[in-house]
C-alpha positions in Angstrom: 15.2 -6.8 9.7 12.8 -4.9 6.9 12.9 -7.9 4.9 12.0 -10.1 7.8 9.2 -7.9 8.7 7.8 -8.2 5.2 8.1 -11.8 5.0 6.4 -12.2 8.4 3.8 -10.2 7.2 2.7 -12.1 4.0 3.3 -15.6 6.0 1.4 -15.2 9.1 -2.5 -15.4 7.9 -1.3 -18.8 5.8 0.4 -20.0 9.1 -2.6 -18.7 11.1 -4.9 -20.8 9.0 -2.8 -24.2 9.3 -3.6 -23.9 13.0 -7.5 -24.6 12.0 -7.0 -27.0 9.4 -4.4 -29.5 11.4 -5.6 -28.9 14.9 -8.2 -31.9 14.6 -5.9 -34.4 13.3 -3.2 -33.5 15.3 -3.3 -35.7 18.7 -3.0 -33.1 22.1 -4.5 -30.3 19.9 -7.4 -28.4 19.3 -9.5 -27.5 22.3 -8.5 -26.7 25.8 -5.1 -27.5 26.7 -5.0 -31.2 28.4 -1.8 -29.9 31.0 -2.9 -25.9 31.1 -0.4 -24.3 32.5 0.1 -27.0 35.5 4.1 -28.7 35.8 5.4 -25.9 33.0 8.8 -24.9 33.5 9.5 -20.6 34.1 11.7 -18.4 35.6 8.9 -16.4 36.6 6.0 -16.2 39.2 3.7 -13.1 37.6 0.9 -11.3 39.7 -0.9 -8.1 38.4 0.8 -7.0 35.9 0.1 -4.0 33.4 -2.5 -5.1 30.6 -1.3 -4.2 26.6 -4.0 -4.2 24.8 -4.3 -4.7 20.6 -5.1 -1.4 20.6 -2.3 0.2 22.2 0.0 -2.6 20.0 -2.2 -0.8 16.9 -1.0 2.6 17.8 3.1 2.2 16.5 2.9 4.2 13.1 5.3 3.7 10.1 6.6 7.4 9.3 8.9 6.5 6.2 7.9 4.2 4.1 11.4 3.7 2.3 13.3 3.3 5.6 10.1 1.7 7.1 11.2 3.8 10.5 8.3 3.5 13.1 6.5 6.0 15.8 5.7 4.2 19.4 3.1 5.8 21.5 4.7 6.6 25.3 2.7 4.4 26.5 3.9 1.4 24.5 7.6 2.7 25.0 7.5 2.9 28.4 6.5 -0.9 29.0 9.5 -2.2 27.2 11.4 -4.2 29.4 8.8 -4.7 31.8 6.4 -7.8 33.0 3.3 -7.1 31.3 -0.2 -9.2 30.3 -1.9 -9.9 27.2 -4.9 -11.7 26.0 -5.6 -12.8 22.7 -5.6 -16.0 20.8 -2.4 -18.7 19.7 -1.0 -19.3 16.9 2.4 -21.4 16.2 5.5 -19.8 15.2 7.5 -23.7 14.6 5.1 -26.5 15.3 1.6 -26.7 16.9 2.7 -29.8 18.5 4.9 -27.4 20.7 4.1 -24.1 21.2 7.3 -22.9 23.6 7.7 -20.4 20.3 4.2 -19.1 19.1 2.2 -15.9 18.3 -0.5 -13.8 19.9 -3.2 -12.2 17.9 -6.5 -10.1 18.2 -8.7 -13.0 17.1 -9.3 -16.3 15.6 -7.8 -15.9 12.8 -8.3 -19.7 10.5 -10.8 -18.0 8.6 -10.1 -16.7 4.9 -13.1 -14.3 5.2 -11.5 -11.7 7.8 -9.2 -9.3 8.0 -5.3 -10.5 8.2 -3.5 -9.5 10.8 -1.2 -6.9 10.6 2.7 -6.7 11.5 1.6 -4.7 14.1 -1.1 -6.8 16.1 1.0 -10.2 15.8 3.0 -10.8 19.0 5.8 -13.2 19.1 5.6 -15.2 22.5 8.4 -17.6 23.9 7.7 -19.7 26.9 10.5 -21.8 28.9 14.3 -21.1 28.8 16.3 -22.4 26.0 17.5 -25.8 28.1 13.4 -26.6 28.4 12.5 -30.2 27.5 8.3 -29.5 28.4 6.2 -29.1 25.4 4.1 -26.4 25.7 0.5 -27.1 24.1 -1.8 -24.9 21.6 -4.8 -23.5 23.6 -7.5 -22.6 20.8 -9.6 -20.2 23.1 -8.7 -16.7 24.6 -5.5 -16.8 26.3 -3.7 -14.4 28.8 -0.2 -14.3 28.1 2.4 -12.6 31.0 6.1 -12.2 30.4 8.4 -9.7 29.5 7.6 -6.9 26.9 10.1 -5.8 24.1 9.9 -3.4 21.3 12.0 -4.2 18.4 14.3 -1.2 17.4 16.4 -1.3 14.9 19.8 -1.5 17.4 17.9 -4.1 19.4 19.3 -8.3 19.7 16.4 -9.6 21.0 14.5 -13.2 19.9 11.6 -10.9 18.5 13.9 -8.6 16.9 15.6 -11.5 14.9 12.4 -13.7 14.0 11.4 -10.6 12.6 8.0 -9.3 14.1 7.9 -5.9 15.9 6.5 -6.8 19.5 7.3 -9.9 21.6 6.8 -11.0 25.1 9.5 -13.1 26.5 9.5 -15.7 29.5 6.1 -16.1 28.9 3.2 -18.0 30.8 0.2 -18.4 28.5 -3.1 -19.8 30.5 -6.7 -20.0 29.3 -8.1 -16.5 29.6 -10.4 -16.5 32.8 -13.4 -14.0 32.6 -15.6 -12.2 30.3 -14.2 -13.6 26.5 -12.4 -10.2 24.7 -13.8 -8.8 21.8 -12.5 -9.5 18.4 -10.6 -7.1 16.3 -12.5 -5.1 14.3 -12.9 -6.5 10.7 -13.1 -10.1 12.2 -16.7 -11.4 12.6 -17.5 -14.6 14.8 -17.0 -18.1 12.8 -21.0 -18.1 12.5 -21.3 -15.0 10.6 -19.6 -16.3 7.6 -21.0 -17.9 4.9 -19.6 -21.6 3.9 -19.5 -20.1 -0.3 -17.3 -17.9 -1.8 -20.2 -14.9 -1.1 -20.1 -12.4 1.4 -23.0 -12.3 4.0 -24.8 -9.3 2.7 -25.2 -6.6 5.0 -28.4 -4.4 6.3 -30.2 -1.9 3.8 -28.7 1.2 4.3 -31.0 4.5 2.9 -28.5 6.4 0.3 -28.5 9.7 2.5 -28.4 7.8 5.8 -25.6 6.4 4.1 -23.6 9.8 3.1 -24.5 11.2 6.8 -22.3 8.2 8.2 -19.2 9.2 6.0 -20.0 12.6 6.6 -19.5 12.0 10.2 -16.8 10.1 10.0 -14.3 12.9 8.2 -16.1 16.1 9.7 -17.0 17.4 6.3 -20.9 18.4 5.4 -22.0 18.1 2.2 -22.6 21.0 0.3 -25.3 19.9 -2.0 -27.0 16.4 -1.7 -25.4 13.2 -3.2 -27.9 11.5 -5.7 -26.6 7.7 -6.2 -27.6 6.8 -9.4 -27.5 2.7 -10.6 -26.2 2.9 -14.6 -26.2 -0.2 -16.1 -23.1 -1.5 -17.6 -22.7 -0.2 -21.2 -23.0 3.6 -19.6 -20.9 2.9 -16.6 -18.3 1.8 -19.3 -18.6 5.3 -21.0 -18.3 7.1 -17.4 -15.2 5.5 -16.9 -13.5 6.2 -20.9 -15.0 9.7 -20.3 -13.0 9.9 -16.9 -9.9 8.9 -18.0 -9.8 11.0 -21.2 -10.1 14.0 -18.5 -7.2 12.8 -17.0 -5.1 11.5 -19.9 -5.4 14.3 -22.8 -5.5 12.9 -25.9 -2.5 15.0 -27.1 -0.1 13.3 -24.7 -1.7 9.5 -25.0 0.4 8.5 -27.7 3.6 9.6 -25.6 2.3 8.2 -22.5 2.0 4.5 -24.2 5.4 4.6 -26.0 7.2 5.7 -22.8 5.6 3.4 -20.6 5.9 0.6 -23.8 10.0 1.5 -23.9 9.7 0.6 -20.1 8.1 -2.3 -20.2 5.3 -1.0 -18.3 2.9 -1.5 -21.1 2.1 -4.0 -23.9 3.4 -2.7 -27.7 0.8 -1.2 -29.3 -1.8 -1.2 -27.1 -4.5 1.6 -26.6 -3.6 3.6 -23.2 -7.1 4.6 -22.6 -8.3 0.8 -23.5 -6.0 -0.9 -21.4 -6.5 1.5 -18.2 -10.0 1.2 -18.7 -10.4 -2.5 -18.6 -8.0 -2.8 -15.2 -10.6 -0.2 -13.4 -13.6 -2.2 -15.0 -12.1 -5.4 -13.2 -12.1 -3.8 -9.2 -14.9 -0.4 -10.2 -18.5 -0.7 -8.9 -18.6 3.4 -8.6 -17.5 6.4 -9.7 -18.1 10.2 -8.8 -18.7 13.3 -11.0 -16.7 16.2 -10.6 -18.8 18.3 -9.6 -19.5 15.6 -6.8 -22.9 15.8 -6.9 -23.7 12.2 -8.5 -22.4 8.9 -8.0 -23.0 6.4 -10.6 -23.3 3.0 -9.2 -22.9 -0.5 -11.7 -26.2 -1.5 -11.4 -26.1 -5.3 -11.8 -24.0 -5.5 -8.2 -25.8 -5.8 -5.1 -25.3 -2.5 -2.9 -25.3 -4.4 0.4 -22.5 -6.5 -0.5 -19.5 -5.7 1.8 -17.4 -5.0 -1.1 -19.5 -2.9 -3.1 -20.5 -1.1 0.3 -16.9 -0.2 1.4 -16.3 1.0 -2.4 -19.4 3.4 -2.2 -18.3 4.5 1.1 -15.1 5.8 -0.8 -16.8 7.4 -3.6 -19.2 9.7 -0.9 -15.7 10.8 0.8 -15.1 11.8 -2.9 -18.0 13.4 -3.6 -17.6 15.4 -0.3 -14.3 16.1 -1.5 -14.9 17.7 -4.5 -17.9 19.8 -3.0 -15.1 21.2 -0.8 -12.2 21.7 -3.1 -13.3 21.8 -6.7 -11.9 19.7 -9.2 -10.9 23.1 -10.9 -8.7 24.2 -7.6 -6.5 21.1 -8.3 -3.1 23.1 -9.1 0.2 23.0 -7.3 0.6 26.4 -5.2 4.0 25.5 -4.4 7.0 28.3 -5.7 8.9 25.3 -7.2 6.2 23.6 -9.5 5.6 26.1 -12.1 2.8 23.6 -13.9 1.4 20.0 -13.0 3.3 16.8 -13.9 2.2 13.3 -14.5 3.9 12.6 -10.7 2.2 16.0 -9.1 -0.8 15.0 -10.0 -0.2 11.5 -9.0 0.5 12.6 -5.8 -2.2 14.9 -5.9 -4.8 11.9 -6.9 -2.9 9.9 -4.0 -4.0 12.4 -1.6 -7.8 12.1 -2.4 -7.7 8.4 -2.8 -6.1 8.2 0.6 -8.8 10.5 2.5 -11.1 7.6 0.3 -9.5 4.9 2.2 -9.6 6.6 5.1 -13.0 6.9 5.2 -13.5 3.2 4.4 -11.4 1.7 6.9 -13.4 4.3 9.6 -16.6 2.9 8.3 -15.4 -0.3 7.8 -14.0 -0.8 11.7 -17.0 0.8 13.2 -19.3 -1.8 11.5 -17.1 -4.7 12.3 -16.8 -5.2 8.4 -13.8 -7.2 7.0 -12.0 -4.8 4.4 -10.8 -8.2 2.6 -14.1 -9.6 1.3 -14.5 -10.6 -2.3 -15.5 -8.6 -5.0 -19.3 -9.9 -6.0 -19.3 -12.6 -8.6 -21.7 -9.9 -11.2 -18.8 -7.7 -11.1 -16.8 -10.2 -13.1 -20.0 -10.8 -15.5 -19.3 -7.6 -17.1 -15.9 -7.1 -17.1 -13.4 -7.7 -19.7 -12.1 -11.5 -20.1 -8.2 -11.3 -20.9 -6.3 -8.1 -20.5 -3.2 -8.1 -21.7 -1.2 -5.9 -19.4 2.4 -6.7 -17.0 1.4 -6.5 -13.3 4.0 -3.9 -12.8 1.0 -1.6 -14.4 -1.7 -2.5 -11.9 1.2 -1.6 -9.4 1.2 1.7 -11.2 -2.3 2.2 -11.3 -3.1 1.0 -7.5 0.0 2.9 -5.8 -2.0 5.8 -5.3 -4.5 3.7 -3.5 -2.2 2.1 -1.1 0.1 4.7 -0.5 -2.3 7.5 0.1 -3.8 6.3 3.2 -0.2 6.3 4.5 0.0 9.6 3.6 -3.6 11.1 5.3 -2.7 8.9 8.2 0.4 11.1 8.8 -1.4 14.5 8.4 -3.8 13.2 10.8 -1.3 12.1 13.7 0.5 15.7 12.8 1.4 18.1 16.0 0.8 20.6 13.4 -3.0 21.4 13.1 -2.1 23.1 9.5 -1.2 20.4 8.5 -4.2 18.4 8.4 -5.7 16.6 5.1 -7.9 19.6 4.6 -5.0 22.2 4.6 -3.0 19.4 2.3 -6.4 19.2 -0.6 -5.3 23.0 -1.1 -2.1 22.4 -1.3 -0.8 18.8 -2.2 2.2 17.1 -2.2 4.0 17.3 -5.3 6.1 14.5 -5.6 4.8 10.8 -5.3 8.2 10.8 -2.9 6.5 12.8 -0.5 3.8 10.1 -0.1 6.4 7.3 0.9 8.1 10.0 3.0 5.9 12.4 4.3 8.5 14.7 6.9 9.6 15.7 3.1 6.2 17.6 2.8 5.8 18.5 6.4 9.0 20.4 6.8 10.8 21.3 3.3 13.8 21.8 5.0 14.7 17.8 5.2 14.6 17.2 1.0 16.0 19.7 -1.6 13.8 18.6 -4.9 16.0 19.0 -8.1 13.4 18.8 -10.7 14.6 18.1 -14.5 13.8 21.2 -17.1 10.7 20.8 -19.6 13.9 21.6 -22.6 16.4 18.7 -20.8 16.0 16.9 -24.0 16.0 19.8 -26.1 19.4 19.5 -27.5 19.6 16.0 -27.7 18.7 15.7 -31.7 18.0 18.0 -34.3 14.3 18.3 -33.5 13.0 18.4 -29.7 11.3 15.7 -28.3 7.3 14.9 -29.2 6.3 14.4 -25.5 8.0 15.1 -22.4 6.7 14.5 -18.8 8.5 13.1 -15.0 8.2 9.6 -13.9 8.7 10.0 -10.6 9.4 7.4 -7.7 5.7 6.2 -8.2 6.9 5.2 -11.7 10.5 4.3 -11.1 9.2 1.7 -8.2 6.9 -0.4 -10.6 9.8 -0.3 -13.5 12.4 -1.4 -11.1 10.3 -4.4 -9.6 10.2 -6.2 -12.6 13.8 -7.4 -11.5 13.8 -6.5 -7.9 11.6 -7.3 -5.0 9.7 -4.1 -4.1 11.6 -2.9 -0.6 14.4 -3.7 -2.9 13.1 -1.2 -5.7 12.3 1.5 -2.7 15.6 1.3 -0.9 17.0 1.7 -5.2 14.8 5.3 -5.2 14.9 6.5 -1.6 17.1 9.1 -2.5 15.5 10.4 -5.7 15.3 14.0 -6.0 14.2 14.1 -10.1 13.1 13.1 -13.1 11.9 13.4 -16.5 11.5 11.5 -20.0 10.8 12.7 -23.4 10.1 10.6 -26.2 11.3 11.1 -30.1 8.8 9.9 -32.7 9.9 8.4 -36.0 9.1 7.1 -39.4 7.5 3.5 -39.6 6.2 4.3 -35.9 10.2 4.0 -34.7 10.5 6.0 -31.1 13.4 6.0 -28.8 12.9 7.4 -24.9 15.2 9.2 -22.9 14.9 9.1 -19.2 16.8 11.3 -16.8 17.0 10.7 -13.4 18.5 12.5 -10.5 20.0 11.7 -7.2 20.8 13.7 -3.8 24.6 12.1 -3.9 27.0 10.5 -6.2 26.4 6.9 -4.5 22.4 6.8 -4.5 23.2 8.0 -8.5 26.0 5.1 -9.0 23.3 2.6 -6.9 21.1 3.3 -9.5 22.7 3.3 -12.7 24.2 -0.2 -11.4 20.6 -1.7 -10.8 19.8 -0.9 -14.5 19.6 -4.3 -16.5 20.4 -5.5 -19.7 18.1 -4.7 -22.9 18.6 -5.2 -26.2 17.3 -1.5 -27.2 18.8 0.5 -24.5 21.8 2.7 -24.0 22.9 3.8 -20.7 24.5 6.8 -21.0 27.8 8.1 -19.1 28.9 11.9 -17.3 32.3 12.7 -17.4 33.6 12.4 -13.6 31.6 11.8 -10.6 27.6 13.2 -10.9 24.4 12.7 -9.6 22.2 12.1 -12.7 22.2 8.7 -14.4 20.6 8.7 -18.0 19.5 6.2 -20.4 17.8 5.7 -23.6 15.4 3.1 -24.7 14.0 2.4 -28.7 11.4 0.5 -30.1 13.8 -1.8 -32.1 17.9 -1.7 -32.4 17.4 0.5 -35.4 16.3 3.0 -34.3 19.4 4.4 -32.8 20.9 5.1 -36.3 18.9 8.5 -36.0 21.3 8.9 -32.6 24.6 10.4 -32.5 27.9 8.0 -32.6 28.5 9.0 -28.9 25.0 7.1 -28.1 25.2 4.4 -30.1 28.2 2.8 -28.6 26.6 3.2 -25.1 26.5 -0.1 -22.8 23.4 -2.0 -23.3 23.4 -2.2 -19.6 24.2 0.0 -16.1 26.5 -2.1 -14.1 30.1 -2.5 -14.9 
C-alpha cells in the first residue's frame, strides 16, 4: 500500500491536468454536466449529512516516515463508516468519458502554476454499484459529493485502500455544488491570477521590517536586534556562500569528506568538495543569513517580490530569528551519549533549523494564498554555474535536511508534551538524521537503543590508523542506496539502523580505500542490508564469524589498492548477496 500511495502521489497533478487539456475535445465534457445527477443509478437516498471539509482531510499526520504510519484526528476517525458530504472539484481516476471512479480535490487543479495536491486532500470517489451500465459524467465546477466515508488503515480491504489513496467515499452521489462557490485551497490562486509565461505574477512591495514582523508573528519569536537585508551583487554573494561552507566543512576533513563520498559514488573523482557544494546552492540560493543573524544578504540581480525569492527570504528571517535566540556557538549535542558532534549530528541539527525555515514559509506562504511551487526567477539562472558535474544522489544529500526537517518541527509542534516544542529541541537537537524520519525515537528514548561506532573502530585495521574518520548516518546511507533502489525501498533497507561510521586510508599516488561500518538493531535488518549491497569492482564486503548485527565493507580508488590490505580482505566478495 506504501508504494501505491507514493505512486498516487506523483501521478495525480499529471492526471489532474489531462482533465483541462482533453475536456474541450472530448464530446459530453467540460462544462456542466448535460444529465446532472437526474436517472443515475444508487443504493442510496442521502439528506443532511455531516460535512468533511479539506481541512479536516489535511489534519491526518505521518508520524514515521520509514513505516509511513499516520495520525487521524477524532474527528476524522469517528466519520469512518458513516454517510457523509463533501464539496470540491472532479477529477478522473480511469476515463473522463466516465466518471463512476473519479477524485475529489480542494480546487481546480489543471494549472501548472499551483500547488499539487497532496495524498492527503485527494479523495477517491466511486459512484454506482459494480453491475452499473450509466456513465457518470465529469462536472468541471464545485461539486458536492455524499456517500460513505472510509479511512484507509493498513488492515483495511476497501476500493480506496487498494487504488491506493488514503480517504475515499463510496456509493457516492456527486451533483453541482448549490450555494455560495468554496474557497480554494490555500496555495491555489483563481485561473486569472496567473500569468500565460513561464513568470510568476509578482507580488505587492513588502517594507523589509514589515516583512520580519510577519515571520515574527508567525513562529512567536521577537527579534532580538533588527534584521538589516542587504542586496550583494553576485561576485560577493558567491564569496558568502564559499565562506559558509568552509565554516561548516573544515578544511582539515575536506579531502576525507570527498574521497569517502567519491568511494560511494556520491561524488565525482577528483572534484573540489567545497566547489561542487557551492555551485548546487548557487543554482536554488537567492539569500543567506549571518551567524550572528543580524544581516541577510540578498542576490541583488532577483526581483524581491517574486514568489520564489519571497518565500526563500521568508526562510532566511526564521533564520536570522533563530540564531538571535540560540547562537550559532550553542550548537552542541547535550545528550550523555554524543560525546562530540558528527557529520550526521550536525546534519540533524541543521535539519532542525531548516525545518522551523520551512515551517515558517509554508505559514506565510498559506496565509498569503501563495503557491510554494512557483519557479525560480529566470536572473537566478543568469549567474549561476552552467554544467555541474555532480550524481543526483548528492542533491538528495544536500536537500534531505530541507525536506525532512519540516517533518520533524511538524511533530514537535503536534506534541502533547509542551517540552517538547521546537524551541526546547534548538537546545537540544536530535542527534541522529534517524530521529528526523522517526521522531517517537527523540521524543521518548526508550523506543530506540543507538549503538554508535567508536572514533578508533578502524584503528586496528592497518598498520597506521585511518586519515579521516566520521558517521554516515541514515541521511547518507538513503542517498547511497537509491542509486539502485527506489527511495521507500532504500528507507525500508535502513529503518532499523542503529550506527555508523567510515574512515578513510590515504595512499601514495593519491590511492585511498574506505571502510564503512554499519550497524543494525537485529541480525535480519543486518543480513537485509549486507544483501542489498551491489556489485563493484573496488569493493570488498567483509564477513563476521556467526550471526551479528554489523555488516562492513571496503571500497578503493582502483583494484590496486587493496595490495596494501591484508590477505583476509583481499579475497572478500566483490558483492553482499550470496
Amino acid at each position: 500500500m506504501r508504494k501505491a500511495r507514493i505512486a498516487l502521489f506523483l501521478l495525480v497533478p499529471a492526471i489532474a491536468l489531462g482533465v483541462y487539456v482533453l475536456r474541450d475535445h472530448i464530446p459530453g465534457t467540460g462544462g456542466q454536466s448535460d444529465q446532472g445527477s437526474e436517472g443515475l443509478e444508487s443504493d442510496i437516498v442521502y439528506g443532511d449529512l455531516p460535512e468533511v471539509s479539506f481541512a479536516m482531510l489535511d489534519g491526518a499526520r505521518p508520524i514515521d516516515l520509514i513505516q509511513m504510519d499516520l495520525a487521524f484526528p477524532d474527528a476524522l476517525k469517528e466519520l469512518d463508516g458513516r454517510p457523509v458530504s463533501l464539496t470540491g472539484f472532479m477529477a478522473p481516476f480511469d476515463d473522463l468519458k466516465d466518471m463512476r471512479r473519479c477524485m475529489i480535490v480542494p480546487s481546480y487543479v489543471g494549472c501548472t502554476f499551483c500547488t499539487p495536491p497532496t495524498l492527503t486532500q485527494v479523495v477517491f470517489v466511486t459512484q454506482g454499484g459494480d453491475g452499473s451500465k450509466s456513465k457518470y459524467p465529469f462536472i468541471e465546477e464545485a461539486s458536492r459529493v455524499s456517500g460513505i466515508f472510509r479511512i484507509s488503515h493498513p488492515e483495511s480491504d476497501h476500493p480506496g485502500q487498494q487504488a491506493g489513496f488514503l480517504y475515499s467515499i463510496e456509493n457516492a452521489v456527486v451533483a453541482p455544488h448549490v450555494g455560495e462557490a468554496p474557497q480554494r485551497a490555500p496555495g491555489h490562486a483563481t485561473p486569472n491570477d496567473h500569468s500565460k509565461g513561464k513568470e510568476a505574477v509578482p507580488l505587492p512591495e513588502v517594507a523589509p521590517a514589515d516583512l520580519v514582523e510577519d515571520v515574527s508573528g508567525l513562529l512567536g519569536m521577537e527579534a532580538l536586534h533588527s534584521i538589516a537585508i542587504e542586496p550583494v551583487n553576485s561576485e560577493r554573494f558567491t564569496e558568502i556562500i564559499r565562506a559558509n561552507l568552509e565554516s561548516t566543512y573544515p578544511e582539515a576533513d575536506r579531502s576525507g569528506q570527498a574521497q569517502a563520498f567519491s568511494s560511494l559514488g556520491l561524488l565525482p573523482t577528483d572534484a573540489d568538495w567545497i566547489d561542487t557544494v557551492m555551485n548546487i546552492e548557487l543554482t536554488r540560493r537567492v539569500a543567506i543569513t549571518s551567524t550572528t543573524g543580524k544581516e541577510i544578504y540578498v542576490l541583488d540581480s532577483v526581483p524581491e517580490n517574486h514568489p520564489y525569492v519571497r518565500l526563500l527570504l521568508v526562510g532566511e528571517i526564521a533564520e536570522a530569528l533563530t540564531n538571535q535566540h540560540f547562537p550559532v556557538k550553542s550548537r552542541q549535542p547535550v545528550r550523555e551519549e554524543v560525546s562530540s558532534m558528527n557529520g550526521d549530528s550536525r546534519r540533524a541539527a541543521m535539519a532542525l533549523r531548516q525545518g522551523l525555515n520551512e515551517v515558517a514559509i509554508f505559514r506565510y506562504a498559506r496565509s498569503r494564498g501563495i503557491s510554494t511551487s512557483s519557479r525560480p526567477p529566470s536572473e537566478l539562472g543568469e549567474g549561476s554555474p552552467k554544467s555541474i558535474n555532480a550524481p543526483k544522489e548528492l542533491y538528495q544529500w544536500l536537500a534531505l535536511p530541507r525536506e525532512v526537517g519540516p517533518f520533524f518541527v511538524d511533530s514537535l509542534l503536534d506534541s502533547e508534551e509542551p517540552q517538547l516544542g521546537f524551541e526546547a529541541a534548538l537546545g537540544k537537537p536530535p542527534s541522529t538524521t534517524m530521529e528526523l524520519f522517526r521522531p517517537l525515537f527523540y521524543q521518548d528514548a526508550s523506543r530506540w537503543r543507538p549503538d554508535p561506532v567508536p572514533e578508533d573502530f578502524a584503528d586496528d585495521l592497518l598498520e597506521t590508523p585511518p586519515s579521516f574518520t566520521d558517521v554516515l548516518g541514515i541521511g547518507g546511507l538513503i542517498p547511497w542506496l537509491s542509486q539502485w533502489y527506489a527511495v521507500p525501498e532504500a528507507k525500508n533497507l535502513t529503518g532499523n539502523w542503529t550506527g555508523d561510521r567510515w574512515a578513510v586510508w590515504q595512499f601514495p599516488e593519491g590511492e585511498y580505500v574506505l571502510l564503512l561500518e554499519t550497524r543494525w538493531t537485529d541480525e535480519d535488518s543486518a543480513r537485509n542490508f549486507r544483501e542489498s549491497i551491489p556489485y563493484h569492482p573496488y569493493q570488498r564486503v567483509l564477513s563476521d564469524k556467526g550471526v551479528s548485527k554489523r555488516v562492513r565493507f571496503l571500497r578503493g580508488s582502483s583494484e590496486s589498492v587493496f595490495e596494501y590490505l591484508p590477505t583476509i580482505y583481499q579475497d572478500a566478495p566483490k558483492k553482499g548477496a550470496p
